[in-house]
N, C-alpha and C positions, 0 to 999 in steps of 0.2 A: 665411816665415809670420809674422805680426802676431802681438804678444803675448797678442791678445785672440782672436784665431783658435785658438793654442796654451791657453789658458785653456780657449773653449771646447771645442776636443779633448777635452780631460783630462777635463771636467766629464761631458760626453758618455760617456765610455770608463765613468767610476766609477758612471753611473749606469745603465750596462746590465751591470754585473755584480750588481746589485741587485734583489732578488724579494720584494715587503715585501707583505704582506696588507691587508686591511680588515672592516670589521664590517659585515653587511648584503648585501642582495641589489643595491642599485646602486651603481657608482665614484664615490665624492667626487672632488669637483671637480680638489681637488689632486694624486691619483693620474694623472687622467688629462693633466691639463697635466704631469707628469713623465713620462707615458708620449709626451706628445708631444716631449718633450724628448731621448728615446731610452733612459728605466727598460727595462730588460732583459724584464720582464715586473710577473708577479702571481703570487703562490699562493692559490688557494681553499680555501676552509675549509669545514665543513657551514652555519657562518651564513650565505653567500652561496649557499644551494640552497634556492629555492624550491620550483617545481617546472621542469621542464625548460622551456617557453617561456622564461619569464624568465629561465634559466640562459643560454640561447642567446641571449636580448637582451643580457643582460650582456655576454659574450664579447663580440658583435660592437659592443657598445660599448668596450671595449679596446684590438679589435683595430684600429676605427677610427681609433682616438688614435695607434696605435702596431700599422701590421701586420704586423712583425716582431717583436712582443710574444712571449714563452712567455707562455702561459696556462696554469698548472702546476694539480694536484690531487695531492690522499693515497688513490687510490682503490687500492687492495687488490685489492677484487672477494672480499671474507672480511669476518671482523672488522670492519675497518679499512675504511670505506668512509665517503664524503661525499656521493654522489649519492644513495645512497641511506638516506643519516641517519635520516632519516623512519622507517623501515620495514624495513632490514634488508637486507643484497647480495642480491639472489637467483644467485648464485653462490658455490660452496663454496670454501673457500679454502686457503690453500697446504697445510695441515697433510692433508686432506680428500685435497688431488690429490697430495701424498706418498706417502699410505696407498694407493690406487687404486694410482698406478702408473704410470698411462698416459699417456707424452709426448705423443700425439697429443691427447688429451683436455686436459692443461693447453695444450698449444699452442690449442686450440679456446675454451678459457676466457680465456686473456689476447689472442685476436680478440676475441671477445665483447665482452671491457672498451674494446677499442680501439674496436668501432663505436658502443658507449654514448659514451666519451669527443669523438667525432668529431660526434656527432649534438648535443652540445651545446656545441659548439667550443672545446673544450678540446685542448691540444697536447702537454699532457705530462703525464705522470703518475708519483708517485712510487711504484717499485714495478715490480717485483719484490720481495719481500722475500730477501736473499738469505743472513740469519745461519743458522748453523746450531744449534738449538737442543740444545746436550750440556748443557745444563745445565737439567733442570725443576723450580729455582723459579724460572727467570727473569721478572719481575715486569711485562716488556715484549716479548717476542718470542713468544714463547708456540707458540700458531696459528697465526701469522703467519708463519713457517718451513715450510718442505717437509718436514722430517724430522730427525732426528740422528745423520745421517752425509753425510759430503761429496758421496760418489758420488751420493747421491739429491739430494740439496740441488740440486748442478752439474748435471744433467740435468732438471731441472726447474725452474729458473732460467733455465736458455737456452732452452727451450722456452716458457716463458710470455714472455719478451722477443721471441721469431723471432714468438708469434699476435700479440701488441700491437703491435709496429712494422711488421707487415702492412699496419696499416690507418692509418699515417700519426705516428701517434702515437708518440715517442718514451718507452723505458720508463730508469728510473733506478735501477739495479741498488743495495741500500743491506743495512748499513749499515755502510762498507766502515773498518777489516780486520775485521772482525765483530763483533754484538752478542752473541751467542748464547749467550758462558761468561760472563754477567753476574746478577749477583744484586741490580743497584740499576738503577734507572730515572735515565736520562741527563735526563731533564723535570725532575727532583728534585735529581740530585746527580750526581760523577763517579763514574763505574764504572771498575774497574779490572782488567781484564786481564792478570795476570801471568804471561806465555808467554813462551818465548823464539821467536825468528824461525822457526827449523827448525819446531816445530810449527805454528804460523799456517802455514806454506806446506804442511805435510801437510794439514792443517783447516779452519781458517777463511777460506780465500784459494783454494780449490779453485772454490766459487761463482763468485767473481770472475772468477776466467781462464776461465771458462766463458763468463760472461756479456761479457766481453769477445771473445770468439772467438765469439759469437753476434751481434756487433756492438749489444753495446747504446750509445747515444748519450749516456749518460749512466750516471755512479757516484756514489752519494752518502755523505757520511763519517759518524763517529760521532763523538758525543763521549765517548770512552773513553780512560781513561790506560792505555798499554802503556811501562811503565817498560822493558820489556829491551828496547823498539825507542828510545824516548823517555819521562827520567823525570819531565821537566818540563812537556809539552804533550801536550793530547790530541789526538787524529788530526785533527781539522778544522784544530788551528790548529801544527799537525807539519810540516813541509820533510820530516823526516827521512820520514815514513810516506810522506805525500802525490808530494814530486817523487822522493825516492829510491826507495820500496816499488812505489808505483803506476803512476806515470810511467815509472822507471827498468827497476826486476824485469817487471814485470807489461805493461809496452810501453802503456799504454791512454793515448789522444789526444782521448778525448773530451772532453765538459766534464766538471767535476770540480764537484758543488753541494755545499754544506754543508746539512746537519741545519739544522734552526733554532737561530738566533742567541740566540732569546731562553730557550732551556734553560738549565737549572743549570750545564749539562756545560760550555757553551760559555763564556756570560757570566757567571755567579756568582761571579767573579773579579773579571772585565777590567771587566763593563759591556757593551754591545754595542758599541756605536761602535771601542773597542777591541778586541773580539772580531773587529771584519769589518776591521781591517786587520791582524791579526795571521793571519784565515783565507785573505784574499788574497796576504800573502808568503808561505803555508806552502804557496799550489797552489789554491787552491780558484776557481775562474773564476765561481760565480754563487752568491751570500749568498741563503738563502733565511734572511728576518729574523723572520717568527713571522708571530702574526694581531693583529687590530686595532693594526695601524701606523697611524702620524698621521704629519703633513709636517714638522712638529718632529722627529719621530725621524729621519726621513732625511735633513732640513737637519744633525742633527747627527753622521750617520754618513759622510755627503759630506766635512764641514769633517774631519772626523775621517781619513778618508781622504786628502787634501788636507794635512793637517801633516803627517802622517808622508810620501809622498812631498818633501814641502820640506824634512822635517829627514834626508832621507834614508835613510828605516827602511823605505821603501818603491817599490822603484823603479816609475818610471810604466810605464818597459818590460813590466814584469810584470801592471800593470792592464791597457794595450792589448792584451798577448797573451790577458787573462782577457777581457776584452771582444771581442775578434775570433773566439776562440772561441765565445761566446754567439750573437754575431752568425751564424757559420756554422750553429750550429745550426739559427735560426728554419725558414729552407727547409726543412730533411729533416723539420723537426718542424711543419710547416703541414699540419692535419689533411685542407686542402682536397686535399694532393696524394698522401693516400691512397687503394689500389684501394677500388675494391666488397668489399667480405670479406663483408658482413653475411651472418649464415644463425643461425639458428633454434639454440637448443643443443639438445642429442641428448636425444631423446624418452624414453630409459632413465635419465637423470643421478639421478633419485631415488632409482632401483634402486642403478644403481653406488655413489650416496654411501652410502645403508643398509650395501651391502656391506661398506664401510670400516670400521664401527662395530663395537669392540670389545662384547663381552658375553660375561660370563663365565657357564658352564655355568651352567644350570637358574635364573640369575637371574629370567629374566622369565615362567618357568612362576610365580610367586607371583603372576601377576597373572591365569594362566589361569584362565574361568570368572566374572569378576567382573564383567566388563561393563562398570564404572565403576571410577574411583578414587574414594577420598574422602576421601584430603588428597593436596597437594599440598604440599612443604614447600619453599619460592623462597628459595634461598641467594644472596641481595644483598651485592655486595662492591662496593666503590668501582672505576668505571671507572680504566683506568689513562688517559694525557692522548691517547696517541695513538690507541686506541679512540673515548672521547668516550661521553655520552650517547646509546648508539644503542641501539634496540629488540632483544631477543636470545632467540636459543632460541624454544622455543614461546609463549613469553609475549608476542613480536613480533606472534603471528599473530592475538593479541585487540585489542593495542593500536594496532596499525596493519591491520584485517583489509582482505581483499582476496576482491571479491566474489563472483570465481568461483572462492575457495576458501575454503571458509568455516570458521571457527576448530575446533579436535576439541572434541567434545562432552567426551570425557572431562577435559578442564582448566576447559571453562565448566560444568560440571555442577558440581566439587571443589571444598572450601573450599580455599583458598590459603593458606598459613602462612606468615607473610614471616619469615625470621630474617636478622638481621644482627651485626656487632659489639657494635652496643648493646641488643640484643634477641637475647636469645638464647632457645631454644627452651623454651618449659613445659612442662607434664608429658606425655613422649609418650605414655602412656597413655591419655590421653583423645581422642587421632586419634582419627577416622573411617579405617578402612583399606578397601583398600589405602594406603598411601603411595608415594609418588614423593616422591624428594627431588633438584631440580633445582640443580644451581650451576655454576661454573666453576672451574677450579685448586682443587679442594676441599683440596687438602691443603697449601697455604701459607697456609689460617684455619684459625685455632685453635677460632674459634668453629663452625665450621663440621663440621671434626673432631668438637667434641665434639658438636652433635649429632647427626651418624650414628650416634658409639659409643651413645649414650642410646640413640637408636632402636633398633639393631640388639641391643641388650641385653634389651629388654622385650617385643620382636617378629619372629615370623618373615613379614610381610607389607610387606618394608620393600624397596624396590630404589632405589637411587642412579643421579644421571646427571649424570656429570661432562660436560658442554659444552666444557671448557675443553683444556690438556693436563694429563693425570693424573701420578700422581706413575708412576715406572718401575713400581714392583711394582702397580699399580692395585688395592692394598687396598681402594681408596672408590669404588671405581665401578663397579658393576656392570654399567653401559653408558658408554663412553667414545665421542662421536661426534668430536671432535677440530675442533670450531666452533661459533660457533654464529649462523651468518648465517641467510639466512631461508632458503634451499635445505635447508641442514642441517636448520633447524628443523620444515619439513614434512616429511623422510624420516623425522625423529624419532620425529615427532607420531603420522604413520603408525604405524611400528613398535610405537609402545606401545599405538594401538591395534588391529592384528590381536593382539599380546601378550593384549588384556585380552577381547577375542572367543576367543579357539581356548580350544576345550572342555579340561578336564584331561585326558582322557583322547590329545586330540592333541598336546597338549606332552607328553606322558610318551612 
């Protein structure tokens, strides 16, 4: 082999372990000449979703360049969605299919996501979520979890992987050895995790061996420091987690993607460039580098990669095997060579999700008899990054309505009280009652705390609606639905109001 032959091997190899984003609904020029060059893939973002045509032009502009391309996304099918940014999942999400219960129902749900994903050519998708949430102020997992405890978590983990990779789509089990006992956001900063080995393999790693005995095709890492595995590196860019924990205990042979590179957790250190060759010697086979990358960045995370195998900090053997496994993926992950799955979700889902919804005793007789509310009080909290600016709760169903369900009278009748951090609530005395006071994680704001206690002090016509996950004892939520994508949003919507129609005499 020529030394230019061997060059371009190498160059080849590093740039299909590499998955860098872009800003906008079309490929700049230069993505796709790297794509033609053999870039591994792409990761979408909600900038790049227009609407579905042009999401599916895109793709098969990609895949053109490059038809062993991944075409990756963040979709959830909860919270946490990109297709549908706009407006809100119309599917409940992990926490939602937790509470239910029912394996066959989330296997039915994460089909669902797989035939959206496939209809708009997409090939992969991040997701499952698979932390287990023991800890609720987690400031990032939230909803996005099945439950808090293993056994539910691992059974619905493997089931929502078995509906999704039904339909072609490969799902990426994350965010591995778990997010779930964190109290800092890895977008922000490192979390840190201080467990010994024995419990991760009771807890946090139960998901996992699940989801790998369900054959998911992919696992994706976190960036969390576990000092009693490793006190130096977080799990992305860890040998010891990655090729010893996960590779070694755990047997899994699939690809191994990292978290985005461009988090705190990751590069707030290193940098990237040095973050993606310290993630590729620790095990990781495909860098997913953040959104709106530019060719500059990947010119300098190439060269980047490229000195440390010359100065020997990184062997090439280990890029090739990170790149050949990428490469094997494409095939199982080409949405073309998924069956027919597509079908209708279950005509009760509204029902079922209501079911789920915590409410405590005689909360929502306070609304019996009224008809209308007449405040609404909209607890505004700063999205966290991996949600993103998405429509939520019932407040979704005005600003993105949809016409053959048209918004509840009882939210567009109400004046709306926006309270936030910097605006906190005036005198509640002067509502219009009833009140509804709508939010998420109500009890990690303080602002938000204090105005329920206000409220609940000067009134008995007050009910709370925690969207989000509640704290354990759900002191603040007189209704806990545990989401709030748009599915959720209309079971909600409903509930409050038959709540505000049934006469007193039928709620007593």
């Amino acid at each position: 082999m020529t030394t230019d032959a061997a060059t371009g091997d190498l160059r080849r190899d590093i740039l299909t372990t590499l998955l860098p984003g872009f800003t906008g609904p079309t490929a700049p020029e230069w993505l796709l000449g790297l794509l033609a060059e053999g870039l591994g893939g792409v990761c979408l973002f909600a900038t790049n979703v227009r609407t579905p045509g042009r999401l599916r032009r895109l793709t098969a502009s990609l895949r053109a360049a490059n038809p062993h391309a991944v075409v990756a996304i963040d979709e959830e099918g909860g919270d946490v969605t990109r297709l549908f940014a706009d407006r809100g999942a119309p599917y409940p999400g992990n926490a939602v299919l937790g509470r239910i219960d029912d394996e066959s129902l989330t296997r039915e749900i994460g089909r669902a996501v797989g035939d959206a994903l496939v209809e708009v050519g997409c090939t992969m998708t991040f997701a499952p979520d698979a932390d287990i949430n023991s800890n609720p102020l987690n400031p990032v997992i939230g909803v996005r979890s099945f439950g808090a405890t293993p056994a539910l978590v691992a059974r619905h983990t493997a089931a929502w992987i078995e509906g999704v990779q039904s339909t072609g789509i490969a799902a990426s089990a994350k965010h591995f050895p778990g997010h779930g006992d964190t109290a800092t956001d890895s977008h922000l900063a490192l979390p840190v995790v201080d467990l010994p080995l024995e419990r991760l393999r009771e807890r946090e790693l139960a998901p996992f061996r699940a989801a790998i005995a369900a054959g998911t095709r992919t696992i994706m890492t976190s960036h969390i420091l576990l000092p009693q595995l490793d006190a130096e590196q977080p799990a992305t860019l860890s040998p010891r987690i990655l090729h010893g924990l996960l590779r070694g205990e755990l047997g899994f042979e699939g690809v191994i993607v990292s978290d985005a590179l461009d988090m705190a957790g990751a590069s707030g250190v290193h940098g990237i460039p040095e973050a993606a060759v310290r993630a590729l010697a620790a095990g990781c086979d495909l860098l997913c580098i953040g959104t709106g990358n530019t060719a500059d960045q990947l010119a300098e995370i190439v060269a980047a990669i490229e000195a440390a195998i010359e100065a020997g900090r990184l062997p090439a053997e280990r890029v090739a095997d990170a790149a050949a496994r990428v490469r094997a993926l494409a095939p199982a992950s080409d949405a073309e060579s998924g069956a027919d799955t597509s079908a209708d979700l279950p005509a009760d889902l509204g029902a079922r999700i209501a079911s789920s919804f915590h409410e405590a005793p005689g909360a929502l007789e306070r609304l019996a008899g009224a008809g209308r509310l007449g405040t609404v009080v909209r607890i505004d909290t700063a999205a966290n990054i991996a949600v993103g600016e998405v429509p939520w709760g019932p407040f979704a169903l005005v600003a993105a309505p949809d016409p053959s369900r048209p918004a509840p009278i009882w939210l567009t009748e109400a004046a709306i009280v926006p309270v936030d951090a910097s605006t906190p609530l005036a005198d509640p005395t002067g509502l219009a009652g009833p009140v509804l006071v709508v939010g998420k994680d109500l009890h990690r704001h303080p602002f938000a705390v204090d105005a329920i206690e206000r409220l609940r002090a000067v009134r008995d016509d007050v009910v709370t609606a925690d969207l989000g996950w509640p704290s354990d004892d759900l002191a603040l939520a007189d209704v806990a639905t545990f989401g709030a994508s748009r599915s959720v949003a209309e079971a909600f919507a409903e509930r409050i109001d038959g709540a505000l129609r049934t006469t007193p005499a039928e709620a007593s």
